[in-house]
mmCIF file as gemmi writes it, N, C-alpha and C atoms, coordinates in Angstrom:
data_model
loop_
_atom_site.group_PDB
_atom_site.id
_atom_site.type_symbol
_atom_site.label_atom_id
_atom_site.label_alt_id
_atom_site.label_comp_id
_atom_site.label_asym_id
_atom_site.label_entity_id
_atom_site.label_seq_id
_atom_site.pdbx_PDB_ins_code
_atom_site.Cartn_x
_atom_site.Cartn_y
_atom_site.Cartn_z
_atom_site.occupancy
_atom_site.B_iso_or_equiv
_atom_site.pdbx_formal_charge
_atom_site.auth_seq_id
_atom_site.auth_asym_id
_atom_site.pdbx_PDB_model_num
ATOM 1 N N . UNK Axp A 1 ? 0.857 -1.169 0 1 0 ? 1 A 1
ATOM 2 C CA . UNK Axp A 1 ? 0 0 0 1 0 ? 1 A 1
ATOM 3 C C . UNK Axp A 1 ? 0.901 1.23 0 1 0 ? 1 A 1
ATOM 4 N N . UNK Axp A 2 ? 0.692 2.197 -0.57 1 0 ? 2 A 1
ATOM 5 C CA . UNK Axp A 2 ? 1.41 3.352 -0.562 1 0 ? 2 A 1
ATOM 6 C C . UNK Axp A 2 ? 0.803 4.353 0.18 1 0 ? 2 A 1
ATOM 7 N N . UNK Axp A 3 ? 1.952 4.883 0.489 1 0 ? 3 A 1
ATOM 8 C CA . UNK Axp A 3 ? 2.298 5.445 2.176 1 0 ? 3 A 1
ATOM 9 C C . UNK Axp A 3 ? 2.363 6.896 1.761 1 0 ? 3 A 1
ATOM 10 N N . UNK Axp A 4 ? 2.084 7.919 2.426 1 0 ? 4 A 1
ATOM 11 C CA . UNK Axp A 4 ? 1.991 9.13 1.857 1 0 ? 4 A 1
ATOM 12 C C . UNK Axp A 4 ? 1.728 10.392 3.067 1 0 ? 4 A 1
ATOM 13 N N . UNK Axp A 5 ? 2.149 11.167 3.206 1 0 ? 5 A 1
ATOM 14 C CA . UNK Axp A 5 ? 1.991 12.124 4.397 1 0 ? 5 A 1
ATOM 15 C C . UNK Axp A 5 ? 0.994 13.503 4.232 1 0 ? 5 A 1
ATOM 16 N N . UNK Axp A 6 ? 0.008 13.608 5.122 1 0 ? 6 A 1
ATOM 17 C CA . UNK Axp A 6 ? -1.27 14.461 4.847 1 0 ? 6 A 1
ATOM 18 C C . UNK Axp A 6 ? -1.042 15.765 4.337 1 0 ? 6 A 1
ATOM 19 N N . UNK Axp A 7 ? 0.073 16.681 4.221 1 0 ? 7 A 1
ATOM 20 C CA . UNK Axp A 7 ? 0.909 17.574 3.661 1 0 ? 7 A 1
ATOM 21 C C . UNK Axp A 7 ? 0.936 17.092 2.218 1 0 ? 7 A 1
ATOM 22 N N . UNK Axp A 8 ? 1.59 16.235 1.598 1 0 ? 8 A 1
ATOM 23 C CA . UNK Axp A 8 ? 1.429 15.294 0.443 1 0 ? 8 A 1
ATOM 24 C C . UNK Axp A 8 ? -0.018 14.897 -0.207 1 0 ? 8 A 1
ATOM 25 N N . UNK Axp A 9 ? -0.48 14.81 0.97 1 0 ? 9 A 1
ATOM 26 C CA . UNK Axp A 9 ? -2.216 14.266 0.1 1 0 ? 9 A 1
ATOM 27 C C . UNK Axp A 9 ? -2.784 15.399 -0.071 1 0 ? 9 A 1
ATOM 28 N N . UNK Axp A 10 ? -2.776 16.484 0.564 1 0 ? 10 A 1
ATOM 29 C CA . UNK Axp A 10 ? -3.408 18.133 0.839 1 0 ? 10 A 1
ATOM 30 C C . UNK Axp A 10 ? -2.484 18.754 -0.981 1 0 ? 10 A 1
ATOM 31 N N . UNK Axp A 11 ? -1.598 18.688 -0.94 1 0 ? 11 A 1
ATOM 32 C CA . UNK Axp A 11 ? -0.71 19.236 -2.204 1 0 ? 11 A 1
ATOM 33 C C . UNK Axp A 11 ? -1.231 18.922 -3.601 1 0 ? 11 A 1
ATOM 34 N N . UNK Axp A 12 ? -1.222 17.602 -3.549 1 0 ? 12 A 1
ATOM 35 C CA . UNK Axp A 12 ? -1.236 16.626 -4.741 1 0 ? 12 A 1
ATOM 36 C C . UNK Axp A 12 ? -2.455 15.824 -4.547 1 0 ? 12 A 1
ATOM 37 N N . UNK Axp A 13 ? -3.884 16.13 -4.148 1 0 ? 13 A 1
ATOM 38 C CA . UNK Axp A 13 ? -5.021 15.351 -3.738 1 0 ? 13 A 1
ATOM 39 C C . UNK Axp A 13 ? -5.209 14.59 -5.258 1 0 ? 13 A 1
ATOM 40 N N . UNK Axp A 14 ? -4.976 15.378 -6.555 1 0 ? 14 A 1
ATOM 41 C CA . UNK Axp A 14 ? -5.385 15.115 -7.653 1 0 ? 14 A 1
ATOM 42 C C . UNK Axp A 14 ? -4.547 13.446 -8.338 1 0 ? 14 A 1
ATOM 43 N N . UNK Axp A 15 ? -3.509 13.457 -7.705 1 0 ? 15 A 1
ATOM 44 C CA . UNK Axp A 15 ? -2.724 12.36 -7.388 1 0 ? 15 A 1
ATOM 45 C C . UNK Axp A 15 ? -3.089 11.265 -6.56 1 0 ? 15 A 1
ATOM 46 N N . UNK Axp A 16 ? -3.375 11.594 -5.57 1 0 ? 16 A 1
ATOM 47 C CA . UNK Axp A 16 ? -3.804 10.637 -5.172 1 0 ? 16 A 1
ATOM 48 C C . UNK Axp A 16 ? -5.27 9.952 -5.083 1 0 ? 16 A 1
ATOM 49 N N . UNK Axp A 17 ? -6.036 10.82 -6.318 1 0 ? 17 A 1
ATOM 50 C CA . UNK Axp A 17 ? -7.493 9.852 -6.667 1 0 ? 17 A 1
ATOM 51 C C . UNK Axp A 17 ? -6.721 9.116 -7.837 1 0 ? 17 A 1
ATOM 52 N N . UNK Axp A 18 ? -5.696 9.643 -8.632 1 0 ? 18 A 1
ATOM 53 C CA . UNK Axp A 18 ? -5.451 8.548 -9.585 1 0 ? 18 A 1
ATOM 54 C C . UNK Axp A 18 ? -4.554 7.571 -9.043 1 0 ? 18 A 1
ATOM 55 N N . UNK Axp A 19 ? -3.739 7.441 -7.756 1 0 ? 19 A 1
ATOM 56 C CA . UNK Axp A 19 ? -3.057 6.247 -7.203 1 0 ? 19 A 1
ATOM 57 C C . UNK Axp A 19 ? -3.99 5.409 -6.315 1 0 ? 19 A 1
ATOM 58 N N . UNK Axp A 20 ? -5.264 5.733 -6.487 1 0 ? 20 A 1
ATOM 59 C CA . UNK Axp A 20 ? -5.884 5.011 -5.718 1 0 ? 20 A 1
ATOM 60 C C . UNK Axp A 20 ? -6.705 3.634 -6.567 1 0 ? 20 A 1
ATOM 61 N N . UNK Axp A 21 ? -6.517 3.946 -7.953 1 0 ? 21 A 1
ATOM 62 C CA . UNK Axp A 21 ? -7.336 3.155 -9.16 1 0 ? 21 A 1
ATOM 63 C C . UNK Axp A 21 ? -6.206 2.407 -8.497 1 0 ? 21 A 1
ATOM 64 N N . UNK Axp A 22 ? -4.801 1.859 -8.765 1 0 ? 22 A 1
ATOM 65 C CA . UNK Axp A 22 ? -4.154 1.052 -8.123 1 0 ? 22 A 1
ATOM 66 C C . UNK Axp A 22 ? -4.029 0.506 -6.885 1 0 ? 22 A 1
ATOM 67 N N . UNK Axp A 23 ? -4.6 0.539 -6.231 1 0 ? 23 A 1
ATOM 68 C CA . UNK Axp A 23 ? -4.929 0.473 -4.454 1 0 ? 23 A 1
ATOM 69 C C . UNK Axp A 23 ? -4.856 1.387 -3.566 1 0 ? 23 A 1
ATOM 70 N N . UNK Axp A 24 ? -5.232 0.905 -2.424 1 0 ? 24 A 1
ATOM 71 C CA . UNK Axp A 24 ? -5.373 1.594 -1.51 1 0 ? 24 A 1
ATOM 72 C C . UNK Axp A 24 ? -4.187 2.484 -0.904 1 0 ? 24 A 1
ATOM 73 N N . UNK Axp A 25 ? -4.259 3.967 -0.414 1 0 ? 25 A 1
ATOM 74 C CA . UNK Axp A 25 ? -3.557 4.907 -0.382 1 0 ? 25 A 1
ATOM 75 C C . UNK Axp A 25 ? -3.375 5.793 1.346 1 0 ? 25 A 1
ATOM 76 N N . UNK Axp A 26 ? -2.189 5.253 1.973 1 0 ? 26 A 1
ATOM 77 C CA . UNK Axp A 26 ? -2.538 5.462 3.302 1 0 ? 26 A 1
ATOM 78 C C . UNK Axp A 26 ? -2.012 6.864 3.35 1 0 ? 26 A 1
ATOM 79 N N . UNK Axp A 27 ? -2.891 7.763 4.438 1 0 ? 27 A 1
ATOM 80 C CA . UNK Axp A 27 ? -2.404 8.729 4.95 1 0 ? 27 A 1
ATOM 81 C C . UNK Axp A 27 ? -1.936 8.875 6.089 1 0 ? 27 A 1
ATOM 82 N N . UNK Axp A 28 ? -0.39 9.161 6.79 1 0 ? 28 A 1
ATOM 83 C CA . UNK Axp A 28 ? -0.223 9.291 7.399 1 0 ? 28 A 1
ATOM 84 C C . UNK Axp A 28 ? 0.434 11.259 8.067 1 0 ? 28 A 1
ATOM 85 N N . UNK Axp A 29 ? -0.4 11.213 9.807 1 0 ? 29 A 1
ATOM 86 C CA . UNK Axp A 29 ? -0.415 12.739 10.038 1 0 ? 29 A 1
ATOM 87 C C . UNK Axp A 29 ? 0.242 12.665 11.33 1 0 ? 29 A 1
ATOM 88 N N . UNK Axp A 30 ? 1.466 13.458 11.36 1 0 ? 30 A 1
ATOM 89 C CA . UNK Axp A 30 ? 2.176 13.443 12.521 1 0 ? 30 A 1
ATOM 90 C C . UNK Axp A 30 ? 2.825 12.082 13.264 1 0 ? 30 A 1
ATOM 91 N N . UNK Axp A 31 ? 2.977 11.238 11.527 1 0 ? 31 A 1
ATOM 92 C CA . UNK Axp A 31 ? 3.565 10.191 12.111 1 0 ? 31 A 1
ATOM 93 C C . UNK Axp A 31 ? 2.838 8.851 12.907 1 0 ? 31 A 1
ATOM 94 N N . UNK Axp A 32 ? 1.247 9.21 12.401 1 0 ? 32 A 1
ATOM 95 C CA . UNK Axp A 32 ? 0.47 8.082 13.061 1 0 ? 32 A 1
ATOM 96 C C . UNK Axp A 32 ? -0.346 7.673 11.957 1 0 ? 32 A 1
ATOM 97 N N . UNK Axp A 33 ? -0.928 6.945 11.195 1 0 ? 33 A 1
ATOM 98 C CA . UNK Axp A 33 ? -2.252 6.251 10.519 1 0 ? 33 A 1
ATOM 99 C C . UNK Axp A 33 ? -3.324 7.457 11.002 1 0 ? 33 A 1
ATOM 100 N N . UNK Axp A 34 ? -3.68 7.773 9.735 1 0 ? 34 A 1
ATOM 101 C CA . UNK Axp A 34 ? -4.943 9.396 9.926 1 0 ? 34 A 1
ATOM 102 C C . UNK Axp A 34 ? -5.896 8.374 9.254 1 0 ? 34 A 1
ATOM 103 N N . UNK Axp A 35 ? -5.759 7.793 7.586 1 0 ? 35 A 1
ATOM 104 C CA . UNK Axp A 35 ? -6.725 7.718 6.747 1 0 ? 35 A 1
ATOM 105 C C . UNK Axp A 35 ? -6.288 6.723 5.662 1 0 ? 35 A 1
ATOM 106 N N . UNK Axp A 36 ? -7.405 6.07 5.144 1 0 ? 36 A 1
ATOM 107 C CA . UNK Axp A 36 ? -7.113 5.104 3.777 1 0 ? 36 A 1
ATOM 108 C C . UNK Axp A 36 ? -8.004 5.503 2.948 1 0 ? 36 A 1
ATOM 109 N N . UNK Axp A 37 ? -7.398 5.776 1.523 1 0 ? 37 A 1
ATOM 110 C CA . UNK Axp A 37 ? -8.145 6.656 0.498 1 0 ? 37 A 1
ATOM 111 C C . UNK Axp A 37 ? -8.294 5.324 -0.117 1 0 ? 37 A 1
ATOM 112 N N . UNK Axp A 38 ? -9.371 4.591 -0.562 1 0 ? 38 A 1
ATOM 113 C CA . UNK Axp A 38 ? -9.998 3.529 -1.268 1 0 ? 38 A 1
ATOM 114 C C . UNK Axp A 38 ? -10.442 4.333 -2.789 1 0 ? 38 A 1
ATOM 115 N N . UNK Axp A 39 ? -10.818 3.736 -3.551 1 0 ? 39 A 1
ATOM 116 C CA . UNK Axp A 39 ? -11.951 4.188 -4.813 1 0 ? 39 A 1
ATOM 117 C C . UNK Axp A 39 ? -13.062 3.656 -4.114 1 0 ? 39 A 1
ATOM 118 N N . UNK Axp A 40 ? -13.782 3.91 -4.942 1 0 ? 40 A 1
ATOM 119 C CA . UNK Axp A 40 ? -15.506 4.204 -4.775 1 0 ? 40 A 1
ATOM 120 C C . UNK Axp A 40 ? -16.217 2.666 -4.861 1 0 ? 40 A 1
ATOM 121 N N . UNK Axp A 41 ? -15.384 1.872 -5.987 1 0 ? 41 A 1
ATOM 122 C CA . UNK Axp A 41 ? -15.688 0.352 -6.083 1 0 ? 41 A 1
ATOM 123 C C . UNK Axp A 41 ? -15.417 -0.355 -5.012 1 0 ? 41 A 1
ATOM 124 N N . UNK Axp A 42 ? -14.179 -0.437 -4.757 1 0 ? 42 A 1
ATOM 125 C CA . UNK Axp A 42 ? -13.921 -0.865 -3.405 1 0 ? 42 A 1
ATOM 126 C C . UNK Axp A 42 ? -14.228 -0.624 -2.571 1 0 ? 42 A 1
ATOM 127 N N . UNK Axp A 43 ? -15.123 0.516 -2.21 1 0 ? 43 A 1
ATOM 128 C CA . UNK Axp A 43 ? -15.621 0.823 -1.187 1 0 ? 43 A 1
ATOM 129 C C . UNK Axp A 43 ? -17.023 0.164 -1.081 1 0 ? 43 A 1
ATOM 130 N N . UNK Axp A 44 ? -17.606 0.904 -2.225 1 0 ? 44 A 1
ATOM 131 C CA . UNK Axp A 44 ? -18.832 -0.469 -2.289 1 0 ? 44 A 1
ATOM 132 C C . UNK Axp A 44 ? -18.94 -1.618 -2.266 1 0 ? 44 A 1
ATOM 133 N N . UNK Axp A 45 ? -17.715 -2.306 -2.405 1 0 ? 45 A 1
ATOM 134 C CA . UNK Axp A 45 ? -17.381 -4.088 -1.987 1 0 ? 45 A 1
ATOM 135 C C . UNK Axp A 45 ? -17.143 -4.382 -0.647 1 0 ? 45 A 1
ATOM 136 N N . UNK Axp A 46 ? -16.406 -3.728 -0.09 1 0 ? 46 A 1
ATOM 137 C CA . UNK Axp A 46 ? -16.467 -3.457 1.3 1 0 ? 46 A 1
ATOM 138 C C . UNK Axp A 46 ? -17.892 -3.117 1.872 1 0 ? 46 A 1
ATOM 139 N N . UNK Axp A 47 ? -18.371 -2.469 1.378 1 0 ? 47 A 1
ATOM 140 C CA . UNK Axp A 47 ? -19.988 -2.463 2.347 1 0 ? 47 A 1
ATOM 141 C C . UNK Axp A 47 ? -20.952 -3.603 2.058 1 0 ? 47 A 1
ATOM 142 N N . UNK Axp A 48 ? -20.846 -4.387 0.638 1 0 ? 48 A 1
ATOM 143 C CA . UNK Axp A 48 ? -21.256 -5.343 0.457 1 0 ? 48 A 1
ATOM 144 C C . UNK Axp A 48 ? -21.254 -6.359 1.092 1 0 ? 48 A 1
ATOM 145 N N . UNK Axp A 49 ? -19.751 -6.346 1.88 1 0 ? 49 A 1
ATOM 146 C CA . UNK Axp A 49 ? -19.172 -7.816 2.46 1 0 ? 49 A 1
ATOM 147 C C . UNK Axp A 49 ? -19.705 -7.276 3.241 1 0 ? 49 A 1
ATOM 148 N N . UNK Axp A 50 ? -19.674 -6.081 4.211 1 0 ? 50 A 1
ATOM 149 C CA . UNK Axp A 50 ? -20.008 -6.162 6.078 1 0 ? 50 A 1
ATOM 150 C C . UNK Axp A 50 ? -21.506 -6.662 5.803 1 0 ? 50 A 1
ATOM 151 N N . UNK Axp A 51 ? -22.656 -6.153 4.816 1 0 ? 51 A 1
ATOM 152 C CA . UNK Axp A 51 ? -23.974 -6.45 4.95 1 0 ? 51 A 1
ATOM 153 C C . UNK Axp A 51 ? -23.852 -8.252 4.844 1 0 ? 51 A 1
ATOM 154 N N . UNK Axp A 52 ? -23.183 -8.898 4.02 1 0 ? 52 A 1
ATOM 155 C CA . UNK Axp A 52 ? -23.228 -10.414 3.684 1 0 ? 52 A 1
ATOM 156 C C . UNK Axp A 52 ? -22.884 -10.567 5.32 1 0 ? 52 A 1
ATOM 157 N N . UNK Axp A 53 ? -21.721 -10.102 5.811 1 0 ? 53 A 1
ATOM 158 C CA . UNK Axp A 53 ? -21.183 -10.286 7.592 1 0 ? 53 A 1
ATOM 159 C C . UNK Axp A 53 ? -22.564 -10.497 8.274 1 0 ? 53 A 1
ATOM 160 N N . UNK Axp A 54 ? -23.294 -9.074 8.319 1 0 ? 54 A 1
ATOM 161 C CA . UNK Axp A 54 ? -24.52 -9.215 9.303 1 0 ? 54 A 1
ATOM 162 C C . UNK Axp A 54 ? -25.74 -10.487 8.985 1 0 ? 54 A 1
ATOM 163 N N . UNK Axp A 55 ? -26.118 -10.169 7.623 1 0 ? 55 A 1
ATOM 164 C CA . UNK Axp A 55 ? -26.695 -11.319 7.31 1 0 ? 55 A 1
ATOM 165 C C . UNK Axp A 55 ? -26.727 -12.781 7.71 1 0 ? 55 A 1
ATOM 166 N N . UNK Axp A 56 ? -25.158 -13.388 7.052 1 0 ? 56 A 1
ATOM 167 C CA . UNK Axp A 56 ? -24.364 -14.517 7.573 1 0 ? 56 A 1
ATOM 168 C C . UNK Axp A 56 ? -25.041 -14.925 9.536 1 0 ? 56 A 1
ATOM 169 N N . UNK Axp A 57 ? -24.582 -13.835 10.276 1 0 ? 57 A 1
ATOM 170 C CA . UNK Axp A 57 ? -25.062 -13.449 11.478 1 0 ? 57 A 1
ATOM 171 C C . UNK Axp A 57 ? -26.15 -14.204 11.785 1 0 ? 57 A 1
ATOM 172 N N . UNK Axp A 58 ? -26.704 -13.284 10.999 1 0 ? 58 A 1
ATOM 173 C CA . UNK Axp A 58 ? -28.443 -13.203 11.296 1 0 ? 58 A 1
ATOM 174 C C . UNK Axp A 58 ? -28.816 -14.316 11.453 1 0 ? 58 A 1
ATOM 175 N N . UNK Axp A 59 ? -28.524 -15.434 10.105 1 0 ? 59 A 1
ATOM 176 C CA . UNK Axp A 59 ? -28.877 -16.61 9.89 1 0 ? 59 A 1
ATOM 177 C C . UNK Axp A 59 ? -28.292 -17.51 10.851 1 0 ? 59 A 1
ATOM 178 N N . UNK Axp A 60 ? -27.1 -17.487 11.569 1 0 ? 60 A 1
ATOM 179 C CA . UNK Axp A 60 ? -26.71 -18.496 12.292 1 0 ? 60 A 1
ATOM 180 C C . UNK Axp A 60 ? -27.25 -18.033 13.963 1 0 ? 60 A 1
ATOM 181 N N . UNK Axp A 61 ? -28.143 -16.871 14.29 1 0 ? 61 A 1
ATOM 182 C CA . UNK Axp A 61 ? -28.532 -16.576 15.523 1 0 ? 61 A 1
ATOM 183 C C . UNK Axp A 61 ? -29.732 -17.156 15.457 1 0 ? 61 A 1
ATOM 184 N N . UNK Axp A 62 ? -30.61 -16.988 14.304 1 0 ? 62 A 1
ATOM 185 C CA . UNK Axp A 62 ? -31.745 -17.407 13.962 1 0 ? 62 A 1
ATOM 186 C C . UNK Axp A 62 ? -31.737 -19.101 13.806 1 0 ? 62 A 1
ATOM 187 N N . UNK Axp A 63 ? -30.812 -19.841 13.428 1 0 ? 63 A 1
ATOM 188 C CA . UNK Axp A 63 ? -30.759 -21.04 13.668 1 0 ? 63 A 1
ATOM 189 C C . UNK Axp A 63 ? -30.354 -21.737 14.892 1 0 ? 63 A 1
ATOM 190 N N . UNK Axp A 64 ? -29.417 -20.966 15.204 1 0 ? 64 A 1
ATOM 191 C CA . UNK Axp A 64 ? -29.254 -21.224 17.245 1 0 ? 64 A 1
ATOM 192 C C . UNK Axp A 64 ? -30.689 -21.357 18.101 1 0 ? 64 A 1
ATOM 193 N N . UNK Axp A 65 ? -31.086 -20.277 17.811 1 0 ? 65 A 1
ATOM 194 C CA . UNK Axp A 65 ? -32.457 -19.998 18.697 1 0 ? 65 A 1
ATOM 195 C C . UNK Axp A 65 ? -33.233 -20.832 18.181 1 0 ? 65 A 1
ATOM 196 N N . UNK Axp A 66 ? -33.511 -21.453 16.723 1 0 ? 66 A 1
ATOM 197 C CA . UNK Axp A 66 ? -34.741 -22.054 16.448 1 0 ? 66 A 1
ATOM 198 C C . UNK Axp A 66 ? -34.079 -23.604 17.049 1 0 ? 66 A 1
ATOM 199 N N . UNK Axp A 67 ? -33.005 -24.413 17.201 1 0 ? 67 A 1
ATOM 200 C CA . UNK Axp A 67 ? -32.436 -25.363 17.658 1 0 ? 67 A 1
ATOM 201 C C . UNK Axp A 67 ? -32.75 -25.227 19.285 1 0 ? 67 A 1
ATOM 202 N N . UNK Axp A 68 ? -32.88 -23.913 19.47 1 0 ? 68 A 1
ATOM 203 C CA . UNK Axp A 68 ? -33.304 -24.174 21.383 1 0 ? 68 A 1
ATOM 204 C C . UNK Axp A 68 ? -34.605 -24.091 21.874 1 0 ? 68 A 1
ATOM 205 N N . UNK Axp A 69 ? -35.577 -23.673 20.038 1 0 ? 69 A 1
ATOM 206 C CA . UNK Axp A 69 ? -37.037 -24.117 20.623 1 0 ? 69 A 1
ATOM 207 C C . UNK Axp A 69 ? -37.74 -22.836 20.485 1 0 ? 69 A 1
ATOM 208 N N . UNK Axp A 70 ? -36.906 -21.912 19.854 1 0 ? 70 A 1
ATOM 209 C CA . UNK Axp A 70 ? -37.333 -20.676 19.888 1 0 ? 70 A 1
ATOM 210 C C . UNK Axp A 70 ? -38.623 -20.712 18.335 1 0 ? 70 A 1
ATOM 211 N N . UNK Axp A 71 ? -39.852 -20.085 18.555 1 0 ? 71 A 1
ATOM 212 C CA . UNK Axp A 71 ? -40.558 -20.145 17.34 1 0 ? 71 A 1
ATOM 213 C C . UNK Axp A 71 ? -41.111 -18.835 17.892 1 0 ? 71 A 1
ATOM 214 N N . UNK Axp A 72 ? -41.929 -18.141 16.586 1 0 ? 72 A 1
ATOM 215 C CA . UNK Axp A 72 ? -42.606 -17.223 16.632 1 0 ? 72 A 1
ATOM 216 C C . UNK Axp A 72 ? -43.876 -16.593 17.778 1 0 ? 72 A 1
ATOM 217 N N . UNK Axp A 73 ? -44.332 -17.868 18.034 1 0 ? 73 A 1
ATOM 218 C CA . UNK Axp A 73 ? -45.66 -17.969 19.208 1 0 ? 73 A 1
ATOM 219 C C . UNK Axp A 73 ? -44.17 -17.689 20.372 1 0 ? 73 A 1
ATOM 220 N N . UNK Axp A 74 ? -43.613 -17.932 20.564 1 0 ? 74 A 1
ATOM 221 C CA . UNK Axp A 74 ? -42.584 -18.257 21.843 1 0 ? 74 A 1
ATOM 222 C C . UNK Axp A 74 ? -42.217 -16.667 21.959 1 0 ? 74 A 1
ATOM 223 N N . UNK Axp A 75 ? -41.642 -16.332 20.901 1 0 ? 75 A 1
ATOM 224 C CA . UNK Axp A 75 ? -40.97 -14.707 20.888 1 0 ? 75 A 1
ATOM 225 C C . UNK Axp A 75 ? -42.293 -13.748 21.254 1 0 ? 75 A 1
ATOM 226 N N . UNK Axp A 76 ? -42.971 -14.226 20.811 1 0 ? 76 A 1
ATOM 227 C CA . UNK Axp A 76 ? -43.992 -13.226 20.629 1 0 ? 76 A 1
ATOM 228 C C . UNK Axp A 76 ? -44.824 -13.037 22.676 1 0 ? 76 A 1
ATOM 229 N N . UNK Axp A 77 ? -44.442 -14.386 23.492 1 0 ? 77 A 1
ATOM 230 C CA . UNK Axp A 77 ? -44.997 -14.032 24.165 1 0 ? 77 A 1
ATOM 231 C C . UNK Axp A 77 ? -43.938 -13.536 25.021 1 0 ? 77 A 1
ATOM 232 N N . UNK Axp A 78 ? -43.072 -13.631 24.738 1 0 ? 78 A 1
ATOM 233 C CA . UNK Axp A 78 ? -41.328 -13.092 25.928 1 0 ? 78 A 1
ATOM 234 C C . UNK Axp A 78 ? -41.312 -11.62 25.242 1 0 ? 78 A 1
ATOM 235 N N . UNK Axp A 79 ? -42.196 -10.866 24.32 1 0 ? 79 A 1
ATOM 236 C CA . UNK Axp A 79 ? -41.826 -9.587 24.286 1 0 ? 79 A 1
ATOM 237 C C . UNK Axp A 79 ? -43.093 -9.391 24.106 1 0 ? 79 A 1
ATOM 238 N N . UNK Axp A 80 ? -43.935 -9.874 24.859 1 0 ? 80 A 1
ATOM 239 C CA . UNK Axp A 80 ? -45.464 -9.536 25.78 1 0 ? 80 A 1
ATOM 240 C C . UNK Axp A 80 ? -45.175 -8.964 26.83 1 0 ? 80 A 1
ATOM 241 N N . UNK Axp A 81 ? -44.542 -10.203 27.604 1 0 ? 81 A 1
ATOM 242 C CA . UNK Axp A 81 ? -43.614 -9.946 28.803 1 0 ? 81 A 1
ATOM 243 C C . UNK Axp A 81 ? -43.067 -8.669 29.402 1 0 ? 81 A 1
ATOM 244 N N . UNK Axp A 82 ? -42.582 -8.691 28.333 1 0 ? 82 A 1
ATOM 245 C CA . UNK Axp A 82 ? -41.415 -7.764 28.466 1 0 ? 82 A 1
ATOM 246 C C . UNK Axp A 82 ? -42.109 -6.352 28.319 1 0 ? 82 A 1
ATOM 247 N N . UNK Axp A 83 ? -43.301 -6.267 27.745 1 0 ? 83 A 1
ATOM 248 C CA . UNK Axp A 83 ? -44.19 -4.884 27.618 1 0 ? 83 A 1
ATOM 249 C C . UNK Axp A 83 ? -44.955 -4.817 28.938 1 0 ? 83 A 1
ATOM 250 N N . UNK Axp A 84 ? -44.851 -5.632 29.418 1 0 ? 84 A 1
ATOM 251 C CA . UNK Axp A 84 ? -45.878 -5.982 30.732 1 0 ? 84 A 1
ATOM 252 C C . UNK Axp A 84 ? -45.129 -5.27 32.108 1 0 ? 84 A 1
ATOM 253 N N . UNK Axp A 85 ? -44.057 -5.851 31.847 1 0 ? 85 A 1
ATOM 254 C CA . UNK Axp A 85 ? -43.381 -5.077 33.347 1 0 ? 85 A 1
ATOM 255 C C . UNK Axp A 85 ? -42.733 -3.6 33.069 1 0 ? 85 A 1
């Protein structure tokens, strides 16, 4: 990944949207990790995967619980319950 200092990215920003078609473009400020300049594709692949992440999730909480007996009539009366007190 190419390494680049926020003085450098502030100068030459126009540079670094075209080093970013080649990957990802780190900024570093005062000597610490500030920022990673992605493109726009990759960025949208990246949000793609975290939603597949939660999903993935979803499905294996939803199969836990239905393996311990959990069904709809069941949920429905534990957040009866739960309106009750």
């Amino acid at each position: 990944m190419k390494t680049i200092s926020a003085t450098e990215a502030k100068r030459n920003f126009a540079a670094v949207l075209d080093d970013v078609r080649e990957g990802p473009v780190l900024i570093r400020r005062h000597e610490r990790d500030a920022a990673v300049v992605i493109s726009a594709v990759e960025y949208k692949e990246l949000r793609r995967l975290k939603v597949d992440q939660v999903m993935q999730l979803c499905r294996e909480i939803t199969d836990f619980a239905t393996s311990q007996g959990m069904n709809e009539e069941l949920l429905a009366e534990l957040l009866a319950d739960d309106e009750a007190a």
